[in-house]
PDB file of the backbone (N, CA, C, O) and the ligand in Angstrom, with CONECT records:
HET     ZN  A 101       1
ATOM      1  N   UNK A   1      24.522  43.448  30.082  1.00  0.00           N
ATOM      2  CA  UNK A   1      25.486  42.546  29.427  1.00  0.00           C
ATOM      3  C   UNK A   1      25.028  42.260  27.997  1.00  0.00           C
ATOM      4  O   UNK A   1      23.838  42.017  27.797  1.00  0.00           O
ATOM      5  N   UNK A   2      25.949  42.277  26.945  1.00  0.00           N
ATOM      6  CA  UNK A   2      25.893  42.430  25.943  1.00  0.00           C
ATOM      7  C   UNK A   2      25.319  40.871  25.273  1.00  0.00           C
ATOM      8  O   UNK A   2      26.076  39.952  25.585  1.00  0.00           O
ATOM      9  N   UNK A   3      24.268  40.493  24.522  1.00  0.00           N
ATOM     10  CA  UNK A   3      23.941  39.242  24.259  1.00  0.00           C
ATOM     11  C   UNK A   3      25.168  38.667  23.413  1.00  0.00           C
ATOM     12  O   UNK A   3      25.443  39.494  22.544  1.00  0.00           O
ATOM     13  N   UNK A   4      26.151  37.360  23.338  1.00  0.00           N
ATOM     14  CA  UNK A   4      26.637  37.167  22.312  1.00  0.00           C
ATOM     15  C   UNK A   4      25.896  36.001  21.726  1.00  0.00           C
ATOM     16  O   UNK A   4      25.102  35.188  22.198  1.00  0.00           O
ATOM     17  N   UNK A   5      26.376  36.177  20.640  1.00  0.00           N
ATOM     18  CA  UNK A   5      26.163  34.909  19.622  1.00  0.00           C
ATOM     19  C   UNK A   5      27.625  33.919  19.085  1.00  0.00           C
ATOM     20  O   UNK A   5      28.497  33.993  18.219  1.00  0.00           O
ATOM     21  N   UNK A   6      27.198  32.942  20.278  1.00  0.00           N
ATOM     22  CA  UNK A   6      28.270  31.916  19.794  1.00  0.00           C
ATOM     23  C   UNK A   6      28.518  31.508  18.692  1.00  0.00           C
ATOM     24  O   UNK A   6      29.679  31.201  18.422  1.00  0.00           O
ATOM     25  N   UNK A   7      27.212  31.355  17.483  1.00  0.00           N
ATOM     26  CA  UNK A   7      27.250  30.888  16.014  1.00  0.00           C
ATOM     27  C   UNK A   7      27.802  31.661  15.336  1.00  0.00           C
ATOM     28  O   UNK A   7      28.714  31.368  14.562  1.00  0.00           O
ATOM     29  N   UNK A   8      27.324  32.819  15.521  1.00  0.00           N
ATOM     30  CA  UNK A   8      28.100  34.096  14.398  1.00  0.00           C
ATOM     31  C   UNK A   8      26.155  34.265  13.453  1.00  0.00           C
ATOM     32  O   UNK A   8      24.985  34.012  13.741  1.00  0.00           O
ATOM     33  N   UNK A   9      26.730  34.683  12.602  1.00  0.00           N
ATOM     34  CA  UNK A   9      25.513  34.944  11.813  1.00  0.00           C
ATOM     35  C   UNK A   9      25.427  33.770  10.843  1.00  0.00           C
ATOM     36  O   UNK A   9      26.356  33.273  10.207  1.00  0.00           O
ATOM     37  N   UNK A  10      24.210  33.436  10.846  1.00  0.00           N
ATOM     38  CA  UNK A  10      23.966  32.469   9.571  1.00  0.00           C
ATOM     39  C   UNK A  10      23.028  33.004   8.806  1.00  0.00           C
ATOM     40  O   UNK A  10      21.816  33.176   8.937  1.00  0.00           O
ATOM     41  N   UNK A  11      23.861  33.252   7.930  1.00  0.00           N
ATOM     42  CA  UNK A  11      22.979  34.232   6.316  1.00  0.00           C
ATOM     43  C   UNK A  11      22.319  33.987   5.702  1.00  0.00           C
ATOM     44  O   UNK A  11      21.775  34.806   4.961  1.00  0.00           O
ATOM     45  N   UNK A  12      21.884  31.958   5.729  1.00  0.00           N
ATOM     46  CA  UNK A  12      22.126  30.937   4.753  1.00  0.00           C
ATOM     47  C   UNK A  12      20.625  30.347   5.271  1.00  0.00           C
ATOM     48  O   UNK A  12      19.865  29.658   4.591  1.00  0.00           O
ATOM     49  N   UNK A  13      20.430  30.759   6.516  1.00  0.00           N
ATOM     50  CA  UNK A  13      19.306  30.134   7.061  1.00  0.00           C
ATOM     51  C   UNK A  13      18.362  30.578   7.479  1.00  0.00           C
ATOM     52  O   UNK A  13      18.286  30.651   8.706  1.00  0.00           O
ATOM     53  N   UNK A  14      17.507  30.947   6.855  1.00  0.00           N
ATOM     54  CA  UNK A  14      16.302  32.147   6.577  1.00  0.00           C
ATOM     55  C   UNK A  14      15.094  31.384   7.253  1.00  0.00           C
ATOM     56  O   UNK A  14      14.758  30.285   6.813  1.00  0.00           O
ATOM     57  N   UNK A  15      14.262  32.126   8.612  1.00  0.00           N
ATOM     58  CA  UNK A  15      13.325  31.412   8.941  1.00  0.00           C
ATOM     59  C   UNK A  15      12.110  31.381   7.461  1.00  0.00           C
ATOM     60  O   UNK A  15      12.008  32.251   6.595  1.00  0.00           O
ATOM     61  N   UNK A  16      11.442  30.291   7.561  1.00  0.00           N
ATOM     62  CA  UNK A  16      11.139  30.132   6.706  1.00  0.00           C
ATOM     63  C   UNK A  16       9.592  29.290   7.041  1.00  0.00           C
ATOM     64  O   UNK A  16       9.521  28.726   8.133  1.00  0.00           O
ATOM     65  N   UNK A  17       8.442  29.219   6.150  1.00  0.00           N
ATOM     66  CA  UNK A  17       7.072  28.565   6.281  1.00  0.00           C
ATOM     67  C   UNK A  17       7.615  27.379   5.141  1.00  0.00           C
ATOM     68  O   UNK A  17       7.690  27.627   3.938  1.00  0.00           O
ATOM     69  N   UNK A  18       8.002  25.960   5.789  1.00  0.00           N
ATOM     70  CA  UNK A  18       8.049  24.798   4.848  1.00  0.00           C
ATOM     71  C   UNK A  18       6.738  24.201   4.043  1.00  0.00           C
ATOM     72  O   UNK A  18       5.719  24.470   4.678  1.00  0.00           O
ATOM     73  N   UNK A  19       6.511  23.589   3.029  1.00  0.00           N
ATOM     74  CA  UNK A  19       5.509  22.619   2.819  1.00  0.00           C
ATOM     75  C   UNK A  19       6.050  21.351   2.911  1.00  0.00           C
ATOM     76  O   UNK A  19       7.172  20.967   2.579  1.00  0.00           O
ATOM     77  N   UNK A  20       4.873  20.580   3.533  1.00  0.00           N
ATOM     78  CA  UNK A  20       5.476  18.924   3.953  1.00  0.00           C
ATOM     79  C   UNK A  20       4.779  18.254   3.048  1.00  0.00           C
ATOM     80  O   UNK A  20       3.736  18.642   2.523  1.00  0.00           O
ATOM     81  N   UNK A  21       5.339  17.250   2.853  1.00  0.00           N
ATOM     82  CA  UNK A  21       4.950  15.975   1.797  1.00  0.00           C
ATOM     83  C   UNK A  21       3.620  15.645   2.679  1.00  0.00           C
ATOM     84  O   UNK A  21       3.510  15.442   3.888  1.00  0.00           O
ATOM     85  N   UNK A  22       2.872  15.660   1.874  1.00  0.00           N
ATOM     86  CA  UNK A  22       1.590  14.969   2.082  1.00  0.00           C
ATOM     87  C   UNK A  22       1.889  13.210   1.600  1.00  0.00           C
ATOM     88  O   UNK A  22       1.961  12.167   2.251  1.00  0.00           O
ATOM     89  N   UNK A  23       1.975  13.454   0.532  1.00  0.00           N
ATOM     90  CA  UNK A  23       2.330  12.078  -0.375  1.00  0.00           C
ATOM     91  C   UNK A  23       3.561  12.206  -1.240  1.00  0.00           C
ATOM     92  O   UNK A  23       3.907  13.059  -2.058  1.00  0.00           O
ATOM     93  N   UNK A  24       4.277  10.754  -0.671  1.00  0.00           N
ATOM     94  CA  UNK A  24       5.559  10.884  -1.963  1.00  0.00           C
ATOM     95  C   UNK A  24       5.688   9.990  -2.833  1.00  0.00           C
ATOM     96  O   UNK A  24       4.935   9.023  -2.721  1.00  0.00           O
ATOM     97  N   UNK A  25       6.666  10.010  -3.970  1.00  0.00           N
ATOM     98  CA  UNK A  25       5.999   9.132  -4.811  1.00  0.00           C
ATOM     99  C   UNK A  25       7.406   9.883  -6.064  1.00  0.00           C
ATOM    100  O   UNK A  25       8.205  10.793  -5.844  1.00  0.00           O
ATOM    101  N   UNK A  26       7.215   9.050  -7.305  1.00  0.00           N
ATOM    102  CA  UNK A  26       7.912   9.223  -8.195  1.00  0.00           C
ATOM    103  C   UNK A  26       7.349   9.918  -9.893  1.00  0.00           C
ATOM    104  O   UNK A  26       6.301   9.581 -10.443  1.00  0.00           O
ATOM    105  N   UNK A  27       7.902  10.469 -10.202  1.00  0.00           N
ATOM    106  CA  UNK A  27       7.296  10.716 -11.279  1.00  0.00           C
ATOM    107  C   UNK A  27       7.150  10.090 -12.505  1.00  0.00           C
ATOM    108  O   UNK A  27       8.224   9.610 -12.869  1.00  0.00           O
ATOM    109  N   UNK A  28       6.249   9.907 -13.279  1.00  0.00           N
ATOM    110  CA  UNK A  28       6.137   8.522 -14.617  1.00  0.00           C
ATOM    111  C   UNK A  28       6.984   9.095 -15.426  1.00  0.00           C
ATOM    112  O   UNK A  28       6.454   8.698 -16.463  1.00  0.00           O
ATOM    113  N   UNK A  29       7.990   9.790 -15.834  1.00  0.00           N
ATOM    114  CA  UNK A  29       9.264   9.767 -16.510  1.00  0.00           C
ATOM    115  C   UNK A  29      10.213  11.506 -16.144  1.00  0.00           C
ATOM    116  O   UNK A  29       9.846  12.637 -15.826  1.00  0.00           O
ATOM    117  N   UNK A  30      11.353  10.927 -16.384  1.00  0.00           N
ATOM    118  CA  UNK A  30      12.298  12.154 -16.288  1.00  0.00           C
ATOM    119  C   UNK A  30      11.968  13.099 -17.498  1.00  0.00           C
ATOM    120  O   UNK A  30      11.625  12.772 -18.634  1.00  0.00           O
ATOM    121  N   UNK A  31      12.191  14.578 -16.876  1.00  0.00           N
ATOM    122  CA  UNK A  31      11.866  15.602 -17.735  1.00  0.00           C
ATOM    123  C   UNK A  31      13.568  15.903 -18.285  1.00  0.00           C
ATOM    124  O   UNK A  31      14.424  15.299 -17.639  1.00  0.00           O
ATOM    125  N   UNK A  32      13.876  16.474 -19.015  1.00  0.00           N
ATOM    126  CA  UNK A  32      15.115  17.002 -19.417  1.00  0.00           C
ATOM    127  C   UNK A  32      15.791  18.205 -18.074  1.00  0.00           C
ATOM    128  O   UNK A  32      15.198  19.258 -17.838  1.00  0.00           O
ATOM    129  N   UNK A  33      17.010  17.818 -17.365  1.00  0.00           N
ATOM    130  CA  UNK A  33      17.278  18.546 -16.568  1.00  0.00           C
ATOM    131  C   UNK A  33      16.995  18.318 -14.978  1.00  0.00           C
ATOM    132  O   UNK A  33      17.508  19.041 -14.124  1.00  0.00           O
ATOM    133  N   UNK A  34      16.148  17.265 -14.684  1.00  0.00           N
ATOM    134  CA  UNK A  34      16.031  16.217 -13.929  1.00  0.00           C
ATOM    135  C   UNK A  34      17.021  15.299 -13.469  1.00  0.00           C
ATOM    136  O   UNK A  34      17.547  14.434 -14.170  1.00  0.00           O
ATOM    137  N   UNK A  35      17.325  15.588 -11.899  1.00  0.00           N
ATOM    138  CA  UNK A  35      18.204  14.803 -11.680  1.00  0.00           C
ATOM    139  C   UNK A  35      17.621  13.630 -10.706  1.00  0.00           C
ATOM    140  O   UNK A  35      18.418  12.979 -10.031  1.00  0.00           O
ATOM    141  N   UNK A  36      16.427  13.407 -10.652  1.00  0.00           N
ATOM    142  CA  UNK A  36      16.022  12.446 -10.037  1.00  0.00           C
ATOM    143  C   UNK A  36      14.280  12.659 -10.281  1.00  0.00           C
ATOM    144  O   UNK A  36      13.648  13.713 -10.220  1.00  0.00           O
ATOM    145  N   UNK A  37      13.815  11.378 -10.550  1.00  0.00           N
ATOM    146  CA  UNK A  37      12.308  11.788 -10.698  1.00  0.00           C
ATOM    147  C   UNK A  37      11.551  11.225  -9.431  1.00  0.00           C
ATOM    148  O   UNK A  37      10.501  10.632  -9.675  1.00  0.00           O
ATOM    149  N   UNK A  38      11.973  11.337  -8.001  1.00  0.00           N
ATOM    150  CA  UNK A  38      11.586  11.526  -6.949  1.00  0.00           C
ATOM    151  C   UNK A  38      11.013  12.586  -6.419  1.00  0.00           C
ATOM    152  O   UNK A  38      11.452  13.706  -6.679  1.00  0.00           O
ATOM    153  N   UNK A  39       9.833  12.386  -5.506  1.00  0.00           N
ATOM    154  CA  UNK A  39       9.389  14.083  -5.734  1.00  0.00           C
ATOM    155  C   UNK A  39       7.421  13.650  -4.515  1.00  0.00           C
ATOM    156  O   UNK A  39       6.827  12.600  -4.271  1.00  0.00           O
ATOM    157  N   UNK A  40       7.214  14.793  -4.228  1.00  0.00           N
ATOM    158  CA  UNK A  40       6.202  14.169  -3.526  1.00  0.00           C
ATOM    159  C   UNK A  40       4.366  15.465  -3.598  1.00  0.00           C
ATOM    160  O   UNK A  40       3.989  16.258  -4.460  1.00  0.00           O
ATOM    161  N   UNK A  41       4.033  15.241  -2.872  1.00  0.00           N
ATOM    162  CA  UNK A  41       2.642  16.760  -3.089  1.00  0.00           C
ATOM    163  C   UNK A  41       2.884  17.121  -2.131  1.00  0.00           C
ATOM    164  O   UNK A  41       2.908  16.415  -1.123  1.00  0.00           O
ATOM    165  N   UNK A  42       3.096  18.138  -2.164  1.00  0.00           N
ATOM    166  CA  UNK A  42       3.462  19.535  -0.760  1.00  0.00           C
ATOM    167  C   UNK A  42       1.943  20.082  -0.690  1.00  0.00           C
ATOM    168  O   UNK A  42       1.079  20.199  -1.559  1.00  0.00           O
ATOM    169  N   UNK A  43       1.967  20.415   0.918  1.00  0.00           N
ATOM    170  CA  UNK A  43       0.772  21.327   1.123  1.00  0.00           C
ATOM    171  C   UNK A  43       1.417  21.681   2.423  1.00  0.00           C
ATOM    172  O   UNK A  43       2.059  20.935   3.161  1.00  0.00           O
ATOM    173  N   UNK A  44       1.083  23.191   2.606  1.00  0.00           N
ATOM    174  CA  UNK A  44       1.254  23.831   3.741  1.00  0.00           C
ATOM    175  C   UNK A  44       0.711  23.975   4.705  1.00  0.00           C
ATOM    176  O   UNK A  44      -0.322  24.644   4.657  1.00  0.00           O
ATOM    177  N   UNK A  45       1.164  23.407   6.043  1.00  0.00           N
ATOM    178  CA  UNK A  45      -0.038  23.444   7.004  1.00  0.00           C
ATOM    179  C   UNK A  45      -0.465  24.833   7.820  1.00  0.00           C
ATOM    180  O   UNK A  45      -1.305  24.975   8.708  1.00  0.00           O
ATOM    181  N   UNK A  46       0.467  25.854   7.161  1.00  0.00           N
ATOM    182  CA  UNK A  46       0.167  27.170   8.017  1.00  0.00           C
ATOM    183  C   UNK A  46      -1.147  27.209   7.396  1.00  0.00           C
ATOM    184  O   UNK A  46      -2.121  26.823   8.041  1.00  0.00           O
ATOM    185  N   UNK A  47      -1.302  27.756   5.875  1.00  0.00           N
ATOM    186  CA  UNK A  47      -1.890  28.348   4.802  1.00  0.00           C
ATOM    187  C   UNK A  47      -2.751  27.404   4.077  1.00  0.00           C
ATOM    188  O   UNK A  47      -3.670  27.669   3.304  1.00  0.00           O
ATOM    189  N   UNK A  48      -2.379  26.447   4.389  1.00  0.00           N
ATOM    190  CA  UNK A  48      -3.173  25.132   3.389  1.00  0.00           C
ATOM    191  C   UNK A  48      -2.788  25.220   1.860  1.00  0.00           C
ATOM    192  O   UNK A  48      -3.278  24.426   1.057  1.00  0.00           O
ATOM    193  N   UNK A  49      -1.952  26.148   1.500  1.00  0.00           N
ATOM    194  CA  UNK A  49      -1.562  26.439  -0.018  1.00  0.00           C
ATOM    195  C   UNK A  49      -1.296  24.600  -0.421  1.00  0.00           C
ATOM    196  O   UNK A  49      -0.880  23.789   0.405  1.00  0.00           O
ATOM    197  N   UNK A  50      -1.608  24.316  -1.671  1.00  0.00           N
ATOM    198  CA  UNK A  50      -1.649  22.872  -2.364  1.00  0.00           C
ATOM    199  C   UNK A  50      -0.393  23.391  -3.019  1.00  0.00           C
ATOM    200  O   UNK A  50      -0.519  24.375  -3.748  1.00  0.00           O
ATOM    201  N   UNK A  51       0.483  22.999  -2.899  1.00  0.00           N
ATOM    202  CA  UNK A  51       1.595  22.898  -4.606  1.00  0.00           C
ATOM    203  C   UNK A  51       1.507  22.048  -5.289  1.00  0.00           C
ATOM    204  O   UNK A  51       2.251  22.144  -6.265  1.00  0.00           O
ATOM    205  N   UNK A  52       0.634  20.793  -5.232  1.00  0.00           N
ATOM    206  CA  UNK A  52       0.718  19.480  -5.996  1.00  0.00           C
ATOM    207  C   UNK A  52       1.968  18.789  -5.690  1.00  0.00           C
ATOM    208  O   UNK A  52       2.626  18.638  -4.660  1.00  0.00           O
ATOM    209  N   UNK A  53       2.144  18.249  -7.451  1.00  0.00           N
ATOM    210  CA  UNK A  53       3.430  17.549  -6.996  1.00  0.00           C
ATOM    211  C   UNK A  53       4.292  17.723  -7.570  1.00  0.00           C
ATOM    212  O   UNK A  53       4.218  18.056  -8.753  1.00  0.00           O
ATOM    213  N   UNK A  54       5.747  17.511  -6.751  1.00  0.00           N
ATOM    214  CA  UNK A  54       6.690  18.927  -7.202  1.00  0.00           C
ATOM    215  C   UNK A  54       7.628  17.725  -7.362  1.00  0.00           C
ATOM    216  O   UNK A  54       7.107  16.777  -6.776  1.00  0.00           O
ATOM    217  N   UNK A  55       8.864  17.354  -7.947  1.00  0.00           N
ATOM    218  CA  UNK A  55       9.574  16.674  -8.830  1.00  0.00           C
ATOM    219  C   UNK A  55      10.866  16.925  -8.830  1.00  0.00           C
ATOM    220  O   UNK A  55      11.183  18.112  -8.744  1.00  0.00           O
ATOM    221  N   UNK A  56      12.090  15.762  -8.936  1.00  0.00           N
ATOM    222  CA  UNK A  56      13.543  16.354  -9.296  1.00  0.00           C
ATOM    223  C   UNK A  56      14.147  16.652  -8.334  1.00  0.00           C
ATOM    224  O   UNK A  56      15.101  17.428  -8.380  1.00  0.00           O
ATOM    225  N   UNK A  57      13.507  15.821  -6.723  1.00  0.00           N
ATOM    226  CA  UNK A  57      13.921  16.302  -5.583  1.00  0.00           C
ATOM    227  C   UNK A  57      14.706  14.683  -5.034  1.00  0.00           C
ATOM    228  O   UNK A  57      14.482  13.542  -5.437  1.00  0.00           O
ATOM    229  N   UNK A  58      15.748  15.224  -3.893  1.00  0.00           N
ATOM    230  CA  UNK A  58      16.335  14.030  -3.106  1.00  0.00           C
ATOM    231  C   UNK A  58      15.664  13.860  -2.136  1.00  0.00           C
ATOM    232  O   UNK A  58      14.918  14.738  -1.704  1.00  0.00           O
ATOM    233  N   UNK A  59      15.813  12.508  -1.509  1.00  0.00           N
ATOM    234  CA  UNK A  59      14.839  12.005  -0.271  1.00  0.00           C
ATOM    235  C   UNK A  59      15.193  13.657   0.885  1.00  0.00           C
ATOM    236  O   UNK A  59      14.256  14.213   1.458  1.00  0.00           O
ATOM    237  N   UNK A  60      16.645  14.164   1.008  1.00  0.00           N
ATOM    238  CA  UNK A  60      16.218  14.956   2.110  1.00  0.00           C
ATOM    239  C   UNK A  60      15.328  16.166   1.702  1.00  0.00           C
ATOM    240  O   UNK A  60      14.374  16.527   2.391  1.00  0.00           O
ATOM    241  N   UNK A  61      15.609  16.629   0.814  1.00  0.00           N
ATOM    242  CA  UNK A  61      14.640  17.982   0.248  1.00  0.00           C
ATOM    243  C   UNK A  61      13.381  17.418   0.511  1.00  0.00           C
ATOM    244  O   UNK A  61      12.760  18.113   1.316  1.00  0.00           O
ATOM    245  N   UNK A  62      12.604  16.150   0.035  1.00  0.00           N
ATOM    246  CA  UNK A  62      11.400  15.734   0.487  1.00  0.00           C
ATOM    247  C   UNK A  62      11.185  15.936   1.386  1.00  0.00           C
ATOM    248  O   UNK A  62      10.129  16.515   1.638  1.00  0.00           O
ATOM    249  N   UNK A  63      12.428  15.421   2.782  1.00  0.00           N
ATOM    250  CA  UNK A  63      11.712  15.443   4.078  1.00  0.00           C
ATOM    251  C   UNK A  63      11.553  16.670   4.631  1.00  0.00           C
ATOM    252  O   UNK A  63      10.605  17.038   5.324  1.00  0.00           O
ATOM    253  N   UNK A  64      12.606  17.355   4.273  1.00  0.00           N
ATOM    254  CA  UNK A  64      12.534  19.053   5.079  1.00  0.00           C
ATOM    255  C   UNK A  64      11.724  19.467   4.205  1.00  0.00           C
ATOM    256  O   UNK A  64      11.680  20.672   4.452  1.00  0.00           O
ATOM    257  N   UNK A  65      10.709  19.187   2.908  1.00  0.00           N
ATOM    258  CA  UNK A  65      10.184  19.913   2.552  1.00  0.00           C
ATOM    259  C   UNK A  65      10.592  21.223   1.992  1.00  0.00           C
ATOM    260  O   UNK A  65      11.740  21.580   2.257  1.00  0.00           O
ATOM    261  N   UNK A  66       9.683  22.185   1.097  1.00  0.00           N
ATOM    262  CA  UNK A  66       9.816  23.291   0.149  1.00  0.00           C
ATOM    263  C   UNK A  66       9.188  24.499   0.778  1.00  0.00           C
ATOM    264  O   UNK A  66       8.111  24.539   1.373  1.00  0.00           O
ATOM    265  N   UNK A  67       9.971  25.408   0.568  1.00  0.00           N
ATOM    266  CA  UNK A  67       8.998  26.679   1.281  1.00  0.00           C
ATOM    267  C   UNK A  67       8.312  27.373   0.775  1.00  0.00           C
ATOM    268  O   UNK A  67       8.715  27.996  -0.207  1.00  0.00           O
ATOM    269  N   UNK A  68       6.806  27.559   1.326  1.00  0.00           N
ATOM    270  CA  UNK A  68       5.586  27.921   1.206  1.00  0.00           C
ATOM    271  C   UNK A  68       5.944  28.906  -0.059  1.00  0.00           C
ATOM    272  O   UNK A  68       7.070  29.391   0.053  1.00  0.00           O
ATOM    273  N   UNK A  69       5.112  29.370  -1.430  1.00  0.00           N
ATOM    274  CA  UNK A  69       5.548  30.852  -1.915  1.00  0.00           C
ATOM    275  C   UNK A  69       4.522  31.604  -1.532  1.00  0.00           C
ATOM    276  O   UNK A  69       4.651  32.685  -2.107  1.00  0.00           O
ATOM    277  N   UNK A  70       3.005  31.606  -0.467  1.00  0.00           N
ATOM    278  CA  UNK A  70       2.050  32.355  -0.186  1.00  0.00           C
ATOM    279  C   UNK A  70       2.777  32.814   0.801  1.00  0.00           C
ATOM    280  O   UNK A  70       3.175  33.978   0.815  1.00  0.00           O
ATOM    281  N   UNK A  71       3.068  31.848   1.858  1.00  0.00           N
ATOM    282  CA  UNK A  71       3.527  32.402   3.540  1.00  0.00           C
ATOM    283  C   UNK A  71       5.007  33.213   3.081  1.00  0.00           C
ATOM    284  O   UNK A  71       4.954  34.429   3.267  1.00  0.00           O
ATOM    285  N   UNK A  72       5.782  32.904   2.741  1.00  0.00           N
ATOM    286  CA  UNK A  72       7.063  33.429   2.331  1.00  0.00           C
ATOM    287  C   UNK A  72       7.141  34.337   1.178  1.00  0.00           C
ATOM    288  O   UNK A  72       8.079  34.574   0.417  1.00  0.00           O
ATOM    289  N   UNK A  73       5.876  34.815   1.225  1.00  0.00           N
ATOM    290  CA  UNK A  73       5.452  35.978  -0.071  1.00  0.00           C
ATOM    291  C   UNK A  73       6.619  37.727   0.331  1.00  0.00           C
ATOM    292  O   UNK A  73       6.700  38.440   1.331  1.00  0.00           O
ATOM    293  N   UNK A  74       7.264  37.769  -0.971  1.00  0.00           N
ATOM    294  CA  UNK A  74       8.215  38.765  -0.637  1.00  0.00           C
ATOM    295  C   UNK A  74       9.448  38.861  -0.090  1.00  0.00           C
ATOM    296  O   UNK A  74      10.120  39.853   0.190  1.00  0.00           O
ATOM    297  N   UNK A  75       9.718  37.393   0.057  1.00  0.00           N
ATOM    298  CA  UNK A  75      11.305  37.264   0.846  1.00  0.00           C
ATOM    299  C   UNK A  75      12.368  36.838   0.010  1.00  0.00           C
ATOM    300  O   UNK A  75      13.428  36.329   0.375  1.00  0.00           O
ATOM    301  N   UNK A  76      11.857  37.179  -1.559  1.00  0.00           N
ATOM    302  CA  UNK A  76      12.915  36.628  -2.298  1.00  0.00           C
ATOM    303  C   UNK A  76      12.398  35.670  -3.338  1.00  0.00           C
ATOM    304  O   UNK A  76      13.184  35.087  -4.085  1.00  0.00           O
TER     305      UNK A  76
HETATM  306 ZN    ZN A 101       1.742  28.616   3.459  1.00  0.00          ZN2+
END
């Protein structure tokens, strides 16, 4: 029997290695092109990669976090 997929394909949603907020926090002024100077230090818990602290983000992008560019090396 043939597997179906009730969803269909989602093109949009790429498994992916996130980095989670270690610490969040705001940045001491807006840069030009900045739409919010909210923003927190990502570190990856696969890889331990540090990104510091990354900026210009909304509370949900904080929470789901940014994806890894070591672990997700080559996917774009
Ligand atoms: Zn990683």
């Amino acid at each position: 029997m043939p597997r179906v997929d009730l969803f269909g394909p989602v093109p949009r949603k790429p498994r992916r290695v996130m980095m989670h907020a270690v610490d969040i926090g705001q940045a001491p002024g807006m840069m030009p092109g900045w739409t919010s100077a909210k923003g927190g230090k990502f570190v990856c818990r696969r890889c331990g990669h540090d990104a510091g602290w990354l900026f210009d983000m909304t509370d949900t992008e904080i929470r789901r976090g940014v994806p890894c560019p070591v672990c997700n090396e080559g996917e774009g």
